[in-house]
C-alpha beads as a LAMMPS data file, in Angstrom:
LAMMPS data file: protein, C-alpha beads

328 atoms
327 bonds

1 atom types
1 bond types

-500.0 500.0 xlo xhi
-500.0 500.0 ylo yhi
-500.0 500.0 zlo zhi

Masses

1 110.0

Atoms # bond

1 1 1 -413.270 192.816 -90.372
2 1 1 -415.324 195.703 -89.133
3 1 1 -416.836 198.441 -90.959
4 1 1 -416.734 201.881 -89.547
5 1 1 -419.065 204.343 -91.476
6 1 1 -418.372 208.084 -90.318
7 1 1 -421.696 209.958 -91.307
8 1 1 -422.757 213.646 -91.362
9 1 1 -426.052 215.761 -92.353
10 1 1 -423.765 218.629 -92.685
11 1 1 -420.878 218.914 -95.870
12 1 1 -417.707 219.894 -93.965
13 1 1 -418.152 218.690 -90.597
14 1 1 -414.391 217.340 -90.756
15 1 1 -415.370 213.084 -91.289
16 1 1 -411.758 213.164 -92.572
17 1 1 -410.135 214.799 -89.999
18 1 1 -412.148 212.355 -87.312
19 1 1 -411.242 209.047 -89.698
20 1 1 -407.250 210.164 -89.917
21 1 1 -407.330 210.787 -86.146
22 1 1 -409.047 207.457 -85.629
23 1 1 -406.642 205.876 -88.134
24 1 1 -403.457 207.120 -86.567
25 1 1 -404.837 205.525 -83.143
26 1 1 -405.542 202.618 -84.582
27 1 1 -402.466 202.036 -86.747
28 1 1 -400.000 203.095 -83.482
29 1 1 -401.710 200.048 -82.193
30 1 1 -400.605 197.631 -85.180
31 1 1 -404.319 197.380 -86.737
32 1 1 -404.740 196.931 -90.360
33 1 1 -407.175 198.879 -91.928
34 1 1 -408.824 200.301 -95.212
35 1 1 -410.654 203.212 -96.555
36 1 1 -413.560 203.915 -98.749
37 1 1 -416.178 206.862 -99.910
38 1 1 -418.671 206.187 -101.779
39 1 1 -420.340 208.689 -104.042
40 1 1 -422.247 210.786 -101.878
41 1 1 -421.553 214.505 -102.525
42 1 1 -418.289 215.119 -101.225
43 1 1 -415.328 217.052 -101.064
44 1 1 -412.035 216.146 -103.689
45 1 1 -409.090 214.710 -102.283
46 1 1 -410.673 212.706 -99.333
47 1 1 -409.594 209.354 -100.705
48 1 1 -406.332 210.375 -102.424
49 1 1 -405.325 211.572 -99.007
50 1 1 -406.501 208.693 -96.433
51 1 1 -404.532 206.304 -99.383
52 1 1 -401.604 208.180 -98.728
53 1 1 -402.497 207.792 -94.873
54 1 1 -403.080 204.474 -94.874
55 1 1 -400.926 203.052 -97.883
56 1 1 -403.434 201.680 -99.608
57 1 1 -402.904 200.059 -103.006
58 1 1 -405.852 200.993 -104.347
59 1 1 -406.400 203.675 -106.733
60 1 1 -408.066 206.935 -105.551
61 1 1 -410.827 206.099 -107.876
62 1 1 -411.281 202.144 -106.110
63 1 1 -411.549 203.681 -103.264
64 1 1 -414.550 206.092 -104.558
65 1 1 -417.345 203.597 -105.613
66 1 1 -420.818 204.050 -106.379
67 1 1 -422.738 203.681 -103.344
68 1 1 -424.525 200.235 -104.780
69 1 1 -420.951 198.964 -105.504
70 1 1 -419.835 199.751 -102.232
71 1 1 -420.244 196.140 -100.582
72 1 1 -418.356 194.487 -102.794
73 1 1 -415.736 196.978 -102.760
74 1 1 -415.537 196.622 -98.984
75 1 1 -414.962 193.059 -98.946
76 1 1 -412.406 193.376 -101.429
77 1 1 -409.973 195.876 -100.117
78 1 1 -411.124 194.655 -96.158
79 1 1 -409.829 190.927 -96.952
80 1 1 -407.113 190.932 -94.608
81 1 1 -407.968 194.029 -92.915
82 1 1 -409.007 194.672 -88.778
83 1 1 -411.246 198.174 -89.866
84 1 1 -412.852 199.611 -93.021
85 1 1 -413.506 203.252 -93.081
86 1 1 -416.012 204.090 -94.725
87 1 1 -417.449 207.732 -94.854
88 1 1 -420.444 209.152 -96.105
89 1 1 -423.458 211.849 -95.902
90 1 1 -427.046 211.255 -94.331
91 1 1 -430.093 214.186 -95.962
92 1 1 -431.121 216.700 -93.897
93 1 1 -434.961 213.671 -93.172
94 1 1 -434.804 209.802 -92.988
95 1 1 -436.913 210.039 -96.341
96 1 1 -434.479 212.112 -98.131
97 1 1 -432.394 209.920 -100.985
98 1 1 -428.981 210.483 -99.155
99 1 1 -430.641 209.096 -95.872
100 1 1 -432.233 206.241 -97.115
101 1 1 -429.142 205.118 -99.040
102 1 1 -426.838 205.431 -96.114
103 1 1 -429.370 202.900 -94.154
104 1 1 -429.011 200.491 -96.558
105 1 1 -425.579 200.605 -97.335
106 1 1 -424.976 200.311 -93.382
107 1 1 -427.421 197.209 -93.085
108 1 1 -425.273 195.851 -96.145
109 1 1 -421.711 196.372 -94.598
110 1 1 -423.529 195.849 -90.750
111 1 1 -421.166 198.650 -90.307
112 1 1 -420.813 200.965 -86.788
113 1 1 -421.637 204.206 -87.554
114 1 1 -420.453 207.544 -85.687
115 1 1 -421.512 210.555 -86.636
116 1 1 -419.629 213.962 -87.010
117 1 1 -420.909 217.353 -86.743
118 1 1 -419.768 220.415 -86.759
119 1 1 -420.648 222.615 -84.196
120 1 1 -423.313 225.150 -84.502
121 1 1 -425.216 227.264 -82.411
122 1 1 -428.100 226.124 -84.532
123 1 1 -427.554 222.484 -83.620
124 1 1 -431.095 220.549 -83.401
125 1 1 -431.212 217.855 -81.498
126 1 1 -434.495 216.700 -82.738
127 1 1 -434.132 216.720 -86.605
128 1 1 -430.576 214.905 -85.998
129 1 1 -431.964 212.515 -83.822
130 1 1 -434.548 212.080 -86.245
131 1 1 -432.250 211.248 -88.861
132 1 1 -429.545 209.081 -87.024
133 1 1 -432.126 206.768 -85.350
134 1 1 -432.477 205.042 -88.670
135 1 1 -429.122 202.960 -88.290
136 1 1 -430.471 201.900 -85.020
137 1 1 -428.342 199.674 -83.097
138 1 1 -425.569 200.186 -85.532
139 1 1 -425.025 203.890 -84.146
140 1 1 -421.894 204.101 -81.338
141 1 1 -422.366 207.618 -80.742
142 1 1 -421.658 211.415 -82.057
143 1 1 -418.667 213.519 -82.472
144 1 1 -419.161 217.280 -82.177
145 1 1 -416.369 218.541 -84.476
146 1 1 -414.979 222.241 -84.300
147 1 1 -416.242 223.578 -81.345
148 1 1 -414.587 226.894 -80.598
149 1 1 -413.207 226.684 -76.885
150 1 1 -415.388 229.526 -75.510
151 1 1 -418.441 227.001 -76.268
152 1 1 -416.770 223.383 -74.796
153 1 1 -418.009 223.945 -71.620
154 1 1 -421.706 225.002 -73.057
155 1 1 -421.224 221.749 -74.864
156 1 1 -419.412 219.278 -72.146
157 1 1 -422.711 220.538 -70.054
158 1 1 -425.520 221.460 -71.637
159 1 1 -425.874 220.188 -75.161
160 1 1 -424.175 216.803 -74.958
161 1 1 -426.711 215.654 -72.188
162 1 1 -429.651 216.362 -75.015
163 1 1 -428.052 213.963 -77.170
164 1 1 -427.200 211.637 -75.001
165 1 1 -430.761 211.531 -73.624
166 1 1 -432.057 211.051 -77.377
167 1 1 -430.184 207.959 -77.382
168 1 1 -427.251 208.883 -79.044
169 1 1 -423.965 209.137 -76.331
170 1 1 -421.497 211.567 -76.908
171 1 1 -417.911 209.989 -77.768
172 1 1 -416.167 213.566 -78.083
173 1 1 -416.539 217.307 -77.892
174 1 1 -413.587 218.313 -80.290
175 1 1 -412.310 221.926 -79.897
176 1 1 -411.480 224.097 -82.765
177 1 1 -407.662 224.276 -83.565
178 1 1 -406.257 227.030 -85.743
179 1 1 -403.174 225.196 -86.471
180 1 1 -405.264 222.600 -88.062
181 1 1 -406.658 224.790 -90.741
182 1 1 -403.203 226.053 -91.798
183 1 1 -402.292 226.090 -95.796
184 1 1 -399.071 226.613 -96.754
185 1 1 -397.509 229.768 -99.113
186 1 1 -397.758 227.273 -102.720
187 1 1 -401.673 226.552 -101.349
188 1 1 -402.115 230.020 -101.213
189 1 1 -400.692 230.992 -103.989
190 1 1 -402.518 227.944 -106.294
191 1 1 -405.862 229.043 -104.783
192 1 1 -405.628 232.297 -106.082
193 1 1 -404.041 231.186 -109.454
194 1 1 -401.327 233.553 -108.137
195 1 1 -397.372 233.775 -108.821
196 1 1 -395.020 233.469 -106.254
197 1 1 -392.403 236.116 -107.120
198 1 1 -389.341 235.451 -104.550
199 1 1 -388.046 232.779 -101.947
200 1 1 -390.367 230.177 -103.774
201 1 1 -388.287 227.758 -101.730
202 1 1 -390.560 228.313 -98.796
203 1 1 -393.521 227.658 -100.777
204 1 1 -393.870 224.800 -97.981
205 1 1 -393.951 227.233 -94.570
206 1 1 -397.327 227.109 -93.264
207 1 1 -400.116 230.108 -93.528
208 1 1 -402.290 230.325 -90.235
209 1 1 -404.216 233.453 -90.239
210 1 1 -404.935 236.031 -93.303
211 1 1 -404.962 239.529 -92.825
212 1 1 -406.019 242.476 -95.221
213 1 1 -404.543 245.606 -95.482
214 1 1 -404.739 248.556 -92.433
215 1 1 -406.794 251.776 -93.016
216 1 1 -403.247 254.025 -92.789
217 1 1 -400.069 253.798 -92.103
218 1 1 -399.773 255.063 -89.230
219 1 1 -401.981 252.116 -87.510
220 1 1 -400.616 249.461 -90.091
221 1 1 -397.453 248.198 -87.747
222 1 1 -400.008 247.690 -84.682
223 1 1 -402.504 246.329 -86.648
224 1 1 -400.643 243.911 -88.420
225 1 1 -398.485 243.272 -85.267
226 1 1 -401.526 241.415 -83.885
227 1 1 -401.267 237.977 -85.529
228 1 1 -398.587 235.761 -86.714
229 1 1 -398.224 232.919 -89.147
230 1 1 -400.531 235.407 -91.625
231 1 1 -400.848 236.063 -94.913
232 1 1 -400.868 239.516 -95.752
233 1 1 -403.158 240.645 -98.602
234 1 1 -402.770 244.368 -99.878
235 1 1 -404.073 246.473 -102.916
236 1 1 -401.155 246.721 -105.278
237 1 1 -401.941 250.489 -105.155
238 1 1 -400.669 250.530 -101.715
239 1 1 -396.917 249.433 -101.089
240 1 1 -397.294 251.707 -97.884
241 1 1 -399.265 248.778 -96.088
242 1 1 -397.478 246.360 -98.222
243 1 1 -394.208 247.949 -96.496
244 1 1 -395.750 247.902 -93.154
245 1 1 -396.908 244.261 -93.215
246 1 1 -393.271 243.235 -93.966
247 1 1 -392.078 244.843 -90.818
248 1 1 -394.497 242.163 -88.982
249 1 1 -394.183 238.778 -88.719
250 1 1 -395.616 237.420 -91.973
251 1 1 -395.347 234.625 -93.705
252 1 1 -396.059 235.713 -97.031
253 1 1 -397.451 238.922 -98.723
254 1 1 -400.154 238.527 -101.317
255 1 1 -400.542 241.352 -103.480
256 1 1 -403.959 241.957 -105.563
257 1 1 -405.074 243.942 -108.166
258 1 1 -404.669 244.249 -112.452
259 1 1 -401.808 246.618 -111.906
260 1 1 -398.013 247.188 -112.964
261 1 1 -396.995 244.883 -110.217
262 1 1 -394.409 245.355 -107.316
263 1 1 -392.486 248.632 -106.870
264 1 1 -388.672 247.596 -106.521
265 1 1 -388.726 249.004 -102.457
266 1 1 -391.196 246.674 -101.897
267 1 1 -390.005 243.338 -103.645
268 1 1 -385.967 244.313 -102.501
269 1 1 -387.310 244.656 -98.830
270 1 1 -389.328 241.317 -98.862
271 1 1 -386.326 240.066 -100.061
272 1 1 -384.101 241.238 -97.692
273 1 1 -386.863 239.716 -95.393
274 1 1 -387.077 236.059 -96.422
275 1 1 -390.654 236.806 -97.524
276 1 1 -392.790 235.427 -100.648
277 1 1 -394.609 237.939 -102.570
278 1 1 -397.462 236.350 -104.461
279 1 1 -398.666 238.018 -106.813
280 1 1 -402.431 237.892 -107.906
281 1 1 -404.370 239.532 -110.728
282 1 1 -407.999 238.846 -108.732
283 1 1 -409.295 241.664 -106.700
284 1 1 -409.116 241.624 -102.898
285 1 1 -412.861 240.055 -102.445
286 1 1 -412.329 237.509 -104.293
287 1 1 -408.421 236.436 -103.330
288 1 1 -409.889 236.148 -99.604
289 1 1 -412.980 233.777 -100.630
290 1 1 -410.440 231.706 -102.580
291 1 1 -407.773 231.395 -99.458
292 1 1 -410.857 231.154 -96.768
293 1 1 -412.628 228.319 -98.616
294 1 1 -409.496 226.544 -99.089
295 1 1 -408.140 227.175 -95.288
296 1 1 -411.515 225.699 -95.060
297 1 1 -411.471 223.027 -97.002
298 1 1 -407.749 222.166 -96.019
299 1 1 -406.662 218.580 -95.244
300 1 1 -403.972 216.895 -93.224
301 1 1 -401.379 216.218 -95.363
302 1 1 -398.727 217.234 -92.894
303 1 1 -396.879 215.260 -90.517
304 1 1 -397.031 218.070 -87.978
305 1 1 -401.211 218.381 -88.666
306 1 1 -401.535 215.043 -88.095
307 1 1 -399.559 214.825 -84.546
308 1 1 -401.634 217.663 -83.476
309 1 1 -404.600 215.772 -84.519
310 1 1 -404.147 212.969 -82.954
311 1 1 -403.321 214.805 -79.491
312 1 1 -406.363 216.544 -79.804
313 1 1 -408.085 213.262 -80.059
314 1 1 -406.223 212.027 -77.470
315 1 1 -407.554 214.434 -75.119
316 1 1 -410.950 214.800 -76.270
317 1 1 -412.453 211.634 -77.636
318 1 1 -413.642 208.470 -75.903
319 1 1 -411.750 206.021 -76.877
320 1 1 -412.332 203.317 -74.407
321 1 1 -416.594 203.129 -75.216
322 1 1 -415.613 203.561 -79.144
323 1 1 -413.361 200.300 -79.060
324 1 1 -415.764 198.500 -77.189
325 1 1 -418.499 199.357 -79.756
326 1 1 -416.305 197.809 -82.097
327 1 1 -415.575 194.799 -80.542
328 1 1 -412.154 195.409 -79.588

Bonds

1 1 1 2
2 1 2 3
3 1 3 4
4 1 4 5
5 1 5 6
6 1 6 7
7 1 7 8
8 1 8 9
9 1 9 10
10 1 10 11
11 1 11 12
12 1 12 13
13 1 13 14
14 1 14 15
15 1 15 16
16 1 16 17
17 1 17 18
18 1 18 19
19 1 19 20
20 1 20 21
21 1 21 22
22 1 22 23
23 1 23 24
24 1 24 25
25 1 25 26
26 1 26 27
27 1 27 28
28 1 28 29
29 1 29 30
30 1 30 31
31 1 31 32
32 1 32 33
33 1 33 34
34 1 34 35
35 1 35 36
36 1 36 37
37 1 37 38
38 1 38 39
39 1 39 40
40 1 40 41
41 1 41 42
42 1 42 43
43 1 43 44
44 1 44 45
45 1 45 46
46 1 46 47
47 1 47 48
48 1 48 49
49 1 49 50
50 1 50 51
51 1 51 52
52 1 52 53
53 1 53 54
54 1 54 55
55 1 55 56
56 1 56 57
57 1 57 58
58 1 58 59
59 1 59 60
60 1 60 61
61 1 61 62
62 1 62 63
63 1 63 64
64 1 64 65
65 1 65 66
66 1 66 67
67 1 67 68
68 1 68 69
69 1 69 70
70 1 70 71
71 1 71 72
72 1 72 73
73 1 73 74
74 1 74 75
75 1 75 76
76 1 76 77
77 1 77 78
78 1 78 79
79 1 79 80
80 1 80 81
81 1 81 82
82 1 82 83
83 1 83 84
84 1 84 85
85 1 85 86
86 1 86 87
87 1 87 88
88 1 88 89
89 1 89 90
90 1 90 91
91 1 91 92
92 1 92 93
93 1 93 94
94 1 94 95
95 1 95 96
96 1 96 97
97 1 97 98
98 1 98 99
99 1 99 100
100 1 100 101
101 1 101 102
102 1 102 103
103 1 103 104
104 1 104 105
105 1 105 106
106 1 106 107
107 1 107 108
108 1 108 109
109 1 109 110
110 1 110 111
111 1 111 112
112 1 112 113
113 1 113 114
114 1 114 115
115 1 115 116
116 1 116 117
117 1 117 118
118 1 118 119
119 1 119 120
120 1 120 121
121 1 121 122
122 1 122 123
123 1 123 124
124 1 124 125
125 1 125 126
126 1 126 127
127 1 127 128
128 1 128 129
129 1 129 130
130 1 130 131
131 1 131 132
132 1 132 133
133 1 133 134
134 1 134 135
135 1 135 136
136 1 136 137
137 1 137 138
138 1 138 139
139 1 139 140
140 1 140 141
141 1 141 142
142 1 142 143
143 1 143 144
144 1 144 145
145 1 145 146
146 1 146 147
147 1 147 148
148 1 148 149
149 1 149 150
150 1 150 151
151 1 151 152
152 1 152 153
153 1 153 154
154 1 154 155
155 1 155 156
156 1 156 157
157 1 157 158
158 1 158 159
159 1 159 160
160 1 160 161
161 1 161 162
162 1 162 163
163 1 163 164
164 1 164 165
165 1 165 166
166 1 166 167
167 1 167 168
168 1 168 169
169 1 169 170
170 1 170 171
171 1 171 172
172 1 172 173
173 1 173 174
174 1 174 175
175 1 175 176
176 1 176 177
177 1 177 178
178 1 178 179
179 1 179 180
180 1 180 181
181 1 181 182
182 1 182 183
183 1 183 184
184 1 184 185
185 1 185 186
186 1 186 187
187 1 187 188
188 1 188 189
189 1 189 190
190 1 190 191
191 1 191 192
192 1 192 193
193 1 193 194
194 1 194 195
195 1 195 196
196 1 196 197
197 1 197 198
198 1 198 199
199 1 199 200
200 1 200 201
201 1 201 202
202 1 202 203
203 1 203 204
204 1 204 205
205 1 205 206
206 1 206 207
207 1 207 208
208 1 208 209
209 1 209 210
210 1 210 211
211 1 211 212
212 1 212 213
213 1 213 214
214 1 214 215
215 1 215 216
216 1 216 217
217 1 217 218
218 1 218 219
219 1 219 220
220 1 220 221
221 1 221 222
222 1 222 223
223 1 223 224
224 1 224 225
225 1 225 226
226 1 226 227
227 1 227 228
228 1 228 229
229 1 229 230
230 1 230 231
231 1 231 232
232 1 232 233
233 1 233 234
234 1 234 235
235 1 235 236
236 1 236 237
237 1 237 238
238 1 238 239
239 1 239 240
240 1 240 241
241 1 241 242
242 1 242 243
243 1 243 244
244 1 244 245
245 1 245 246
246 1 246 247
247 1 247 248
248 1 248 249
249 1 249 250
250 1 250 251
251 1 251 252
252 1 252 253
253 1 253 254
254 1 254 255
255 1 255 256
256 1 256 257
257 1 257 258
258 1 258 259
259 1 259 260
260 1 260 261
261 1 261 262
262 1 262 263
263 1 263 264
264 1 264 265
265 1 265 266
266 1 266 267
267 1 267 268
268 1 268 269
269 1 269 270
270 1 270 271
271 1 271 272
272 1 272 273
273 1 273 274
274 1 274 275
275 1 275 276
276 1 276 277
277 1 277 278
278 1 278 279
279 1 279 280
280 1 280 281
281 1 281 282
282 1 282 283
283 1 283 284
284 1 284 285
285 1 285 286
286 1 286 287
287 1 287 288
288 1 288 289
289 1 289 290
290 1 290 291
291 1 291 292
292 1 292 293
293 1 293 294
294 1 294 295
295 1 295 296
296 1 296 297
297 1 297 298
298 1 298 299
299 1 299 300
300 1 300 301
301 1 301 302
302 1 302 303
303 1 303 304
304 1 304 305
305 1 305 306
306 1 306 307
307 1 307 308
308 1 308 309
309 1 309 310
310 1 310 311
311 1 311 312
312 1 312 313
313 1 313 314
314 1 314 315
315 1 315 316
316 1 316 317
317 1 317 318
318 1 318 319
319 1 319 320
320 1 320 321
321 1 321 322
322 1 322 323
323 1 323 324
324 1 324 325
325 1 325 326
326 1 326 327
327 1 327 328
C-alpha cells in the first residue's frame, strides 16, 4: 500500500478535485484504492463525496479521523488496497500547529506528498518552499490548480522554473475550467434557501455563469444575450428585466426581494419557456454571495464533471514522473 497525502497552505485550492482526477486515472487502470481526511480545517462533503467516488464502505465519519488516529485508520481501510488518499492542510510556517502535524502524520504513514495550490498572482515561492521542505524526500512535486488560461503560459515559463529550482518539480499547471464550477438549478435554489416555483423537474440542469439584472430595458436583451448556462437574478420590483432575461438563454431565473412575488406575465412566460423561477426572500447582495461561494465551493458529483476532469488532467498533469514517485 502507498499513501498519497495531497497538501495545501491555502483552504480551497481544489485537493479534491486533484484526488478525484487522480482517482479516476488510477481506478481506469484497475488499482484499488482508499480515502481519508483527517481533521484539519476543511471543507464539508469532501469524504462523503470521494466514498461515493471510490465505493468505500466506510462511513463518511471513518473516513474523517482525528489527525493522531489517522495511522491506524490508514492501515485499516488500506488492507487490501494499491493507494490511500489522504488529504490535508500545511500553516501558512513549518512552526505553525497545522505544519508540524502534517510532518508527522506523513513520517507516520511514510506517505508521498503533492501539493496543490491555487493559483495566485501573489504566489511566493519562498514562504511555500519554506513550508513544503519539511516532508523532505517524501515531496513528488506541486500542482498549480486554477490557473486562468491567459496566465498558463506566464506559469508553463516563468513561475514553474522558480519552483522547480527550489527543489520542488512541477507535476501540472491546471487551467481554470468554468464548466467545472457549475451548480445545478436545486443547488441554487438550496443555497439561497429559495423556492423553485415551476419546471422543478429540471432542478438537475446545470448553472454555469450568474448574471444580475441590466440597468434598462432597452440594453437588457444584449446584455443578457452575452452568456449562457446563467442564472438570472432580478429585483422582484422589476419583471421588465425579469422579462428580458427570459428571452435569453437562461437556465433559471432567480427572483429576490420581500415582495408580493411573481406577476402572472412573468411566471406564464417562464413557463411557456421551460424555465425555473426561484424564488428568494434574501436581497440581491446576499443571494449572489450565497450562489458564488457555493459555485465556489462546488464538488464533482457529476458524471459529466468528472469526465471533464479527468481530460483536463489528462492533458495537463505529469503522469509518467507522479507514478514513478510512487513506485509504480
Amino acid at each position: 500500500m502507498v499513501a498519497l497525502f495531497i497538501v495545501s497552505v491555502e483552504e480551497a485550492a481544489g485537493k479534491t478535485a486533484i484526488a478525484a482526477g487522480i482517482s479516476k486515472r488510477l481506478l481506469g487502470e484497475g488499482k484499488k484504492l482508499s480515502f481519508l481526511k483527517p481533521a484539519f480545517p476543511s471543507q464539508e462533503g469532501d469524504a462523503a463525496f470521494m466514498k461515493q467516488l471510490l465505493r468505500l464502505a466506510e462511513s463518511a465519519d471513518e473516513l474523517s479521523p482525528s489527525v493522531e488516529g489517522t495511522k491506524e485508520v490508514a492501515d485499516r481501510v488500506g488492507a487490501g488496497k494499491d493507494v490511500v488518499i489522504v488529504e490535508g492542510r500545511c500553516g501558512q510556517s513549518p512552526q505553525s500547529g497545522m505544519s508540524r502535524d502534517a510532518y508527522q502524520l506523513v513520517a507516520a504513514l511514510k506517505a508521498k506528498v503533492l501539493v496543490v495550490e491555487a493559483y495566485s498572482p501573489e504566489l511566493d515561492k519562498m514562504k511555500l518552499a519554506a513550508t513544503y521542505k519539511g516532508f523532505g524526500r517524501n515531496l513528488v512535486g506541486i500542482v498549480f490548480n486554477k490557473v486562468p488560461k491567459s496566465q498558463l503560459e506566464k506559469v508553463e515559463k516563468q513561475i514553474s522554473p522558480l519552483f522547480s529550482d527550489a527543489g520542488m518539480p512541477v507535476l501540472g499547471e491546471i487551467p481554470e475550467d468554468r464548466t467545472l464550477l457549475t451548480i445545478t438549478i436545486g443547488e441554487v435554489a438550496a443555497a439561497i434557501q429559495g423556492e423553485i416555483l415551476n419546471n422543478a423537474d429540471k432542478s438537475g440542469e446545470l448553472v454555469e455563469n450568474i448574471m444580475l439584472g441590466a440597468m434598462s430595458v432597452d440594453s437588457g436583451l444584449e446584455y443578457f444575450g452575452r452568456k449562457g448556462n446563467k442564472a438570472v437574478i432580478v429585483k422582484n420590483d422589476r419583471p421588465d428585466m425579469q422579462l428580458a432575461a427570459l428571452e435569453t438563454p437562461t437556465r433559471c431565473l432567480v427572483i429576490s426581494g420581500n415582495g408580493t412575488g411573481v406577476i402572472g406575465s412573468v411566471r406564464d412566460h417562464a413557463e411557456s419557456k421551460g424555465i425555473p423561477i426561484v424564488l428568494s426572500k434574501s436581497d440581491v447582495n446576499t443571494v449572489v454571495t450565497r450562489i458564488e461561494d457555493t459555485m465556489a465551493r462546488s464538488r464533482f458529483n457529476q458524471e459529466s464533471k468528472l469526465r471533464k476532469l479527468a481530460e483536463i488532467m489528462e492533458a495537463n498533469f505529469d503522469f509518467k514522473t507522479f507514478y514513478r514517485a510512487l513506485g509504480f
